[in-house]
Each structure stands twice: as C-alpha cells, then as structure tokens.
N, C-alpha and C positions, 0 to 999 in steps of 0.2 A: 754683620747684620744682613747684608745684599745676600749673602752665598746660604745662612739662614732660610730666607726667605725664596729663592731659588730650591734648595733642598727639599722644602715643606711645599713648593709649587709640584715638583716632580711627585713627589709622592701621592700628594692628592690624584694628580694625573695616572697614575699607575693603579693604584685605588678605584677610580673612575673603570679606565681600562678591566680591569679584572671584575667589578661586579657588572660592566654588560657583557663582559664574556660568556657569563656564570648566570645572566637572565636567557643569553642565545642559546646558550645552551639547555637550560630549562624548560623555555619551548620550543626548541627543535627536537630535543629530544622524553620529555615529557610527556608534553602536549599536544604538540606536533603529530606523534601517530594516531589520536583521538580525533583530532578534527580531521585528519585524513577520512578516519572511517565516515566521521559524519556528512562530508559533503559528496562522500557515495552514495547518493539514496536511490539509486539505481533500482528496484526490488527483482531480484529473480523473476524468472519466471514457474511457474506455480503449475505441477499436473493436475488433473481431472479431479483428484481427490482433496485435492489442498485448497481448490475451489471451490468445491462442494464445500468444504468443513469452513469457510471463509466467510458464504453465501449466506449459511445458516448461521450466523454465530449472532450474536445478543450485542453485540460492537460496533457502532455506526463505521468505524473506520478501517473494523477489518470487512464488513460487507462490502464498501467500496475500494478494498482493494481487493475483493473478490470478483465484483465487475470491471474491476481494469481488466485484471487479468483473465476473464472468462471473452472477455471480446480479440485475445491473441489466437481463441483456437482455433482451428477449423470449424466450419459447420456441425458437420456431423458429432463430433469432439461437444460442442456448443449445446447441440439439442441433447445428447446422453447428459451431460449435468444439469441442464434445466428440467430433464423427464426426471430425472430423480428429486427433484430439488421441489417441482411444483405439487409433490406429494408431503413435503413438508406439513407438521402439526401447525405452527406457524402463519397465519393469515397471509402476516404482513410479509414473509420468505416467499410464498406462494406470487403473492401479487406482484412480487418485483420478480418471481420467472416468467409470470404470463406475461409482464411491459416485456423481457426481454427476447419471448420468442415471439412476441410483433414484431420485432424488428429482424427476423428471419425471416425470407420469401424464400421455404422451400415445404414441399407436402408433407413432412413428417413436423413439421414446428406447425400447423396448420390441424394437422390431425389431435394433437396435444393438448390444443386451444379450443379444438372445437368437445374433447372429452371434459376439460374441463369446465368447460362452460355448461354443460350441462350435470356435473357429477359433484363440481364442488360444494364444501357446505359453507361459505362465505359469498356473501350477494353481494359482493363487493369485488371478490376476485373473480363472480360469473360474468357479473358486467364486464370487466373489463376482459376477459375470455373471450365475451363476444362481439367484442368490438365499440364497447357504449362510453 
C-alpha cells in the first residue's frame, strides 16, 4: 500500500511538473511576443506629411498624436505644416494651428497669424489670431 501511495505521489508530481512546463511555455512563447509589442509604445517618429494627415484627422487621438509629434520638428519644419494646416475647411483644425503657432516666436509664424486674423471666415479662429 506505502509503495502504492509513493507511486501515485510521484506521478501527481510529474503531472504537476509538466502542465507548468506547458503553461511556460505558452506564455513565453505565445503570449510573450504580444506583450513585448505592447509595452513598446514608443510611436515613431512621424514626417511633415504624416502630421499633416494626423492634425486634420476627425480622431481626437490621432490629432494628439499629431501634436506630439509636430513639436519634434524644427521651426521651420513646424510653421510649413501649420501654413498648410491653418487653411483647413475645418474650424476647429484651423484653431488648434493658430494656438500652436503662438507658441512659435519667429516672423514667419507671426505673419501667418496676423493673415489670418484678418482673412479667416471663423470669429473664433480670428480672435484667437489676434491674440484675444
């Protein structure tokens, strides 16, 4: 009976043994590469164009990673997609290029602001054009 009971001890153990092998392995090699991607969230970095189409998109979430990524560029880089961008059909695209060439102190983001503060057809985006 002892050597019974010893037998049927071992095997449970070996048993045990082999379905967490076979869970390690499941998510090591399963799962494992999937959450790898997911705690990359790293996002590239996005050119001139990828920003524009970002900036204007109908997606609260890809607009804001359109302004992440529109504050890595350079200046110059910066005011080329806002000049395209504050021509938008768009109000509310419009008004979010005019807050962000406020935040540009150079004469050509200054020249941009002061055209549309007077050219716009939203009194909402001239206000804030001109500074109000």
């Amino acid at each position: 009976m002892g050597k019974k009971i010893l037998i049927g001890v071992l095997v449970l153990l070996g048993l045990i043994l082999v379905a967490a092998a076979g869970l390690w392995g499941y998510f090591h090699f399963v799962i494992g590469p999937q959450t790898a991607e997911l705690t990359n969230t790293k996002p590239k970095d996005l050119n001139a164009d990828e920003i524009k189409a970002k900036l204007a998109s109908p997606v609260f979430s890809e607009k804001l990673a359109g302004r992440q990524q529109l504050a890595k560029l350079e200046v110059p880089d910066r005011i080329a997609v806002l000049r395209s961008i504050v021509k938008d059909e768009n109000a509310s695209v419009r008004l979010m290029a005019v807050t962000e060439l406020k935040k540009i102190a150079d004469p050509a983001a200054v020249a941009i602001l002061r055209e549309v503060a007077t050219s716009d057809a939203d009194a909402d985006v001239k206000s804030a054009a001109e500074g109000k």
